[in-house]
N, C-alpha and C positions, 0 to 999 in steps of 0.2 A: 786924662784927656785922650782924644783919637788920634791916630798917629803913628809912628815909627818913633817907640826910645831907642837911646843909645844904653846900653850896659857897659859902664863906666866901670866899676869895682865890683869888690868879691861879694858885699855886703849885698847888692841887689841882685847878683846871680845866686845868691842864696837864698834871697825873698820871692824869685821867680821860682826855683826847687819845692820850696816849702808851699806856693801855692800851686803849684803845677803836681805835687803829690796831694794837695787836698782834693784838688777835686780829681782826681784821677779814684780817692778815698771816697768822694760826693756819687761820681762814676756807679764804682762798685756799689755803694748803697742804694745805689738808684736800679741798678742793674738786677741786686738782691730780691729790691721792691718788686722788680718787672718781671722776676722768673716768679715770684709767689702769686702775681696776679696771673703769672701761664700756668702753674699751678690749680689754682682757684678757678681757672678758665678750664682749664682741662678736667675736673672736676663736675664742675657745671655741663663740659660737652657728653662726658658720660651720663648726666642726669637726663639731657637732654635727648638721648639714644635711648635712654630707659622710658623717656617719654614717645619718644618715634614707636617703639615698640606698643607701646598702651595705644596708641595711636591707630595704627594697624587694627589690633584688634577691636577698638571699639567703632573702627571703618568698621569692620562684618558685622557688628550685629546692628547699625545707626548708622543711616546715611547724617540724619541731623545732628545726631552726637558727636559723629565724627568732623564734619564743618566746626560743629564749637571745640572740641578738644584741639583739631587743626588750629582755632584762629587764639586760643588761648596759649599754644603751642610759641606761635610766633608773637603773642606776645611777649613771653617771658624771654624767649633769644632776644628779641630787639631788645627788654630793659638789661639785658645780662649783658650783652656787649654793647651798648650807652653807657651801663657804670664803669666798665671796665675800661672802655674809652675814654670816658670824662675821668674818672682815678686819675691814670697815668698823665694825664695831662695835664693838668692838675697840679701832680707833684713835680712834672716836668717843669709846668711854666714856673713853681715855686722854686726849684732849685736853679730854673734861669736865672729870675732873677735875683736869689741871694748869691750867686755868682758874678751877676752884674754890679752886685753896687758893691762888692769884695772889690772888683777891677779897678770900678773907681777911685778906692779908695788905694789903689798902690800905683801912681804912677810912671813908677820906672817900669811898669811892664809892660812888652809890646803888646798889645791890645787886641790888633788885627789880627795877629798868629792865633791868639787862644781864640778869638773870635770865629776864626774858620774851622779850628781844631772842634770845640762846642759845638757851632752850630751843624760840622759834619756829622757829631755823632750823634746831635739833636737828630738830625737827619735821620741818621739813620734807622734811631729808634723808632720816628715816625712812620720811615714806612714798613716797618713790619707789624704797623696799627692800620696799616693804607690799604682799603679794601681792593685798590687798582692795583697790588700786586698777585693777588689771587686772579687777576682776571689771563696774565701770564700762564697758569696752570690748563685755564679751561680752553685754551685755543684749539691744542689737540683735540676736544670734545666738539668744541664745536666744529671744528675742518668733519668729524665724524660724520655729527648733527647733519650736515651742511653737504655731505654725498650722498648720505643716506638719506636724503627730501630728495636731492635729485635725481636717486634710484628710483625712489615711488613716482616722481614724477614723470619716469620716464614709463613703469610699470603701468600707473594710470594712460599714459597717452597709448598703449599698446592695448588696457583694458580696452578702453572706448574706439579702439578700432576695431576691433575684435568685434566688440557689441556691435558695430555698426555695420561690419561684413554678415553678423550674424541676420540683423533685422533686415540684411537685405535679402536673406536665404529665407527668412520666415517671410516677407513679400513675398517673394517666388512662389514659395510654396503653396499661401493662400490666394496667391493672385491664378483666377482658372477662368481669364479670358486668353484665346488662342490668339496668336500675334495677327495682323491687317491680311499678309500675305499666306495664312495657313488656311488650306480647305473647310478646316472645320471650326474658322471663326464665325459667330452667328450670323452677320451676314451674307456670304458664300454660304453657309448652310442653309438662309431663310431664300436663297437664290435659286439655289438647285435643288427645293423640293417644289418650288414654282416650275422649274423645268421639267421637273418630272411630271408632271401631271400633262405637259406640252407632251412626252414623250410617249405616254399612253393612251393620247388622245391620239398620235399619229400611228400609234401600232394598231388601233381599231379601226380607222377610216373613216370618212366619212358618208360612208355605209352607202353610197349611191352609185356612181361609175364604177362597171369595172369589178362590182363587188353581187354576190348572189345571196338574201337573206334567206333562211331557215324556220320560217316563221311557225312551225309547229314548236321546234326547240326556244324560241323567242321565247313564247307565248308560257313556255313553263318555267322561265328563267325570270320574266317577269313577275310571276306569281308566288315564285322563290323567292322575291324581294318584298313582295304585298306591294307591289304597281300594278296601276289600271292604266291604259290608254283613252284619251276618248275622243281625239283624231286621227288622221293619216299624220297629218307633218307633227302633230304632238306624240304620237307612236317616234318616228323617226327619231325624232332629239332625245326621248327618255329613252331607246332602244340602243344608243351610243352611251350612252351614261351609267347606262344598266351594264354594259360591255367595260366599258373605263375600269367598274365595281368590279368586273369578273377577275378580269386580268389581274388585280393586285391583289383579290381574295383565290387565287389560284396559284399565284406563287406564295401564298403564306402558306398555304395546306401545303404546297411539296416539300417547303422548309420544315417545315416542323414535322412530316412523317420521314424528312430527311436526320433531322436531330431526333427521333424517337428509332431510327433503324440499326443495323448492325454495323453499316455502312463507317469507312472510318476514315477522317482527314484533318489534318492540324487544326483547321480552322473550327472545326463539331469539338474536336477538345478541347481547345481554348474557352468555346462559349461552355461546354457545359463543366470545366472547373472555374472560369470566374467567377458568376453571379453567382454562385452559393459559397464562394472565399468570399466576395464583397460584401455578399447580405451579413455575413456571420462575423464577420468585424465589424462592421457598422453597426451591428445590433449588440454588439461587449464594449463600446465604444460612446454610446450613447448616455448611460450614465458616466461617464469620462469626461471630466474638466480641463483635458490636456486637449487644446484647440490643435494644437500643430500634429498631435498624430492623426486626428481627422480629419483634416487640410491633407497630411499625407496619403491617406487612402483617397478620397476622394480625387487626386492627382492622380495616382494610379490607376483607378477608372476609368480619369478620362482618356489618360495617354493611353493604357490597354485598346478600348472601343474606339480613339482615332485612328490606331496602326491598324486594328481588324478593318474598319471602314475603307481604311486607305488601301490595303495586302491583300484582303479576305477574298477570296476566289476571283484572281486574277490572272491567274495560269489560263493560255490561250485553250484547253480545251481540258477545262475541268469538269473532273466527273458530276459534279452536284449541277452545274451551270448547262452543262449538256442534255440531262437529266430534265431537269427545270425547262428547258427551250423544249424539248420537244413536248412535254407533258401540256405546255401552254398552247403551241401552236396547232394540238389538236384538239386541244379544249373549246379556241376560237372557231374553230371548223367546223365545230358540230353546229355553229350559231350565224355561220358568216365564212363563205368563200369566194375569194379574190381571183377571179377567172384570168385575168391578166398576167400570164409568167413573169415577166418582169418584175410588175408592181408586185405581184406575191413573193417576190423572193428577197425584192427588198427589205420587203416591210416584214419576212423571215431571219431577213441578218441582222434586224436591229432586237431581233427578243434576247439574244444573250447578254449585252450590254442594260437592257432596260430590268432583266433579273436582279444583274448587279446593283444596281441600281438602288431598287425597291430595298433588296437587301441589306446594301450601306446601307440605306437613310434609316427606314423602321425600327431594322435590329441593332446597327452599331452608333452612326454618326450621331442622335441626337440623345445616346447613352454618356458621348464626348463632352457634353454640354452641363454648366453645372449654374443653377438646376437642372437637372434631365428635362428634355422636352419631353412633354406628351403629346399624343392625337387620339380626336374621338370623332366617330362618327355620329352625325346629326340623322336622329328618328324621324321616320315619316312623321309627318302631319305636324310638324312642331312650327312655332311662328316663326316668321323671317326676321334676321336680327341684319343687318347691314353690318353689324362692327363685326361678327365673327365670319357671314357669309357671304358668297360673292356668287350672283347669278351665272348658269351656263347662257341664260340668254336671258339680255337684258330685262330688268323689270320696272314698272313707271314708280317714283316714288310716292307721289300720292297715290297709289293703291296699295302701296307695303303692308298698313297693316290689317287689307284683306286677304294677305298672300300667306301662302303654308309651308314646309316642306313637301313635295312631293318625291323627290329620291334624292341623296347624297351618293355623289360618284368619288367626289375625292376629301379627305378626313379634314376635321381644324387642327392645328399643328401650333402648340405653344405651351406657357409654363404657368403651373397652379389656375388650370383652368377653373379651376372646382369653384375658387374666390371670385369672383367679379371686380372688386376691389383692388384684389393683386394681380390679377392674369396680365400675361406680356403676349401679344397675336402672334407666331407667325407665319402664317400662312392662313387665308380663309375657307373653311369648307366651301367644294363647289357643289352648287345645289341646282336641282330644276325644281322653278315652283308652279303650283298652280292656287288657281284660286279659291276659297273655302264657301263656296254660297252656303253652308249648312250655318254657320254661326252670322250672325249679324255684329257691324262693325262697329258697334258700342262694347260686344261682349269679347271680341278680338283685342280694343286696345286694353280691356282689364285683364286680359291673359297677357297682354304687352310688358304691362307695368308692374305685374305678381314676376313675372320671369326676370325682370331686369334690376329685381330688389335685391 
């Protein structure tokens, strides 16, 4: 029974010895058992290493083979340590309880002592079958585990900034609109080639006051461009427009017998090593899948061409610029003299600044531009288009499409002009038109509608 005996005599302290060496006897046969089963486990873990091993290799040459060796792998662990499991326990609950009805059957023995003695060492047996003491071992591994996730995680959060300063340098790079407030955003630049053409209409005159026409020289400068006159006030207005034409075909010629001469200044070297650095990487680049080094050239272009635009022969009395001014202002002389001192010498000190000028825009500023702007000049006699052209004097729209070119003074100024489809305006040729009595105005608008296909 349960309880606390009294040990009364010698006789039951010697039936308590004699069971207290049995099973101390029970113990060690148990104990026997449990080292042959670590034994036999140990046994088996080396079989199982020998497995790991076959394992490995049959991973290289079979991914599928390797999954079935793997899953057949873990089988045989899970049924080797279930037997081994179930065994011992097994023989443990059997020698519990032939222990327990032993007990029963002596009852001078205190009960509760051997109870706690047993079921300690039950104890203890069990938990070196207790998968939760292994888990003791791996803590160090996981504290490991558990820094090293939060190195990488700190590693990624560094990648993804990195990547993200990075996609902000390849924006940059491919981003080639110039900022609101920079001269050479398209705006300000679709601004001040409209200026300029104001600026060459005021270096010319208005060919009447104050002004002495040359009308023999007229007359061959007209004929230089294939213009007819066929009134007075219609001579007048195409006789200014033919003049507009001189002036910026008079500073290209000085430019360019200026960049073909011995003549030599930072700005003549700049232009004649860039465009042929630029053409020649652009053209070993073009079969190049690498977006961002042609993003980077093409950056270079344009920041190159806006500093020249912006720099380029600004010294108050540069030799090309000096050069240039007078070359012009006698060029207009031979065509046109301003008897007025005053008004002559005004309209004298505005030619150094209108070179300039000419020069930014044509050669440098809308090289800045990506795409490059183009300009082309509109051939005599071609039809009137409204979307590229804009009268020097008004024209009625119902007669547009009997109207012609009859002289372009100032060029169309915009990008892939060649497409109709894609072209961006900006700026319209300034045209004077006259009227075409030669074609009749059926066969005008089929010249309309072939042009505008």
């Amino acid at each position: 029974p349960d309880g606390d005996v009294q040990m009364t005599d010698l006789g039951v302290e010697s039936q308590f010895q004699e069971l207290l060496k049995n099973t101390q006897d029970n113990f060690e046969s148990l104990n026997g058992s449990f080292q042959n089963l670590l034994d036999e486990n140990k046994k088996l873990q080396n079989q199982l290493t020998e497995l790991k091993d076959e394992l490995r290799i049959l991973k290289g040459s079979s991914s599928k083979s390797s999954c079935n060796v793997e899953g057949e792998f873990r089988n045989i662990k899970d049924f080797i340590t279930a037997q081994i499991k179930e065994s011992f326990e097994n023989q443990n609950k059997e020698f519990y309880n032939i222990f327990k009805e032993e007990l029963k059957n002596q009852n001078s023995i205190p009960l509760n002592e051997l109870r706690k003695i047993i079921e300690s060492e039950f104890q203890d047996v069990k938990d070196k079958l207790n998968p939760s003491v292994g888990e003791q071992d791996k803590e160090p591994e996981l504290e490991r585990l558990r820094k090293e996730n939060m190195g990488l995680k700190k590693l990624n959060k560094k990648l993804k900034e990195e990547n993200s300063e990075y996609q902000v340098k390849i924006g940059d790079a491919t981003r080639y609109r110039f900022a609101d407030d920079d001269q050479n955003n398209s705006v300000h630049l679709n601004k001040d080639i409209s200026d300029l053409y104001d600026r060459v209409s005021k270096f010319v005159t208005h060919l009447k006051k104050d002004v002495q026409m040359h009308s023999d020289n007229i007359s061959g400068l007209l004929r230089h461009y294939k213009c007819t006159k066929d009134t007075k006030e219609e001579g007048i207005q195409l006789e200014k427009e033919v003049l507009k034409r001189l002036v910026i075909d008079t500073i290209f010629q000085v430019f360019n017998d200026f960049l073909n001469s011995e003549t030599s200044c930072f700005e003549k070297e700049i232009m004649i090593d860039l465009k042929p650095l630029l053409d020649k990487s652009l053209t070993n680049t073009k079969s190049d899948s690498n977006d961002i080094k042609k993003s980077i050239l093409i950056k270079i272009r344009q920041q190159a061409y806006a500093i020249l635009g912006s720099l380029a022969f600004t010294e108050p009395e540069h030799q090309f610029i000096n050069h240039c001014k007078t070359r012009l202002i006698n060029t207009m002389d031979q065509y046109r003299t301003i008897t007025n001192e005053s008004k002559r010498k005004e309209i004298e000190d505005q030619a150094s600044a209108l070179v300039r000028d000419v020069i930014s825009i044509f050669y440098f500023r809308r090289f800045a531009q990506e795409p490059i702007v183009n300009y082309t000049w509109v051939e005599n006699d071609e039809l009137i288009d409204s979307l590229t052209m804009i009268g020097t004097c008004a024209w009625d729209e119902d007669e547009i499409d009997d109207l012609v070119v009859q002289f372009c003074s100032f060029p169309l100024f915009g990008i892939e002009l060649e497409d109709q489809d894609k072209r961006k305006i900006y700026t319209q040729a300034r045209v004077i038109a006259k009227k075409d009595n030669l074609l009749s105005p059926d066969i005008l608008r089929q010249r309309a509608h072939r042009y505008m296909l």
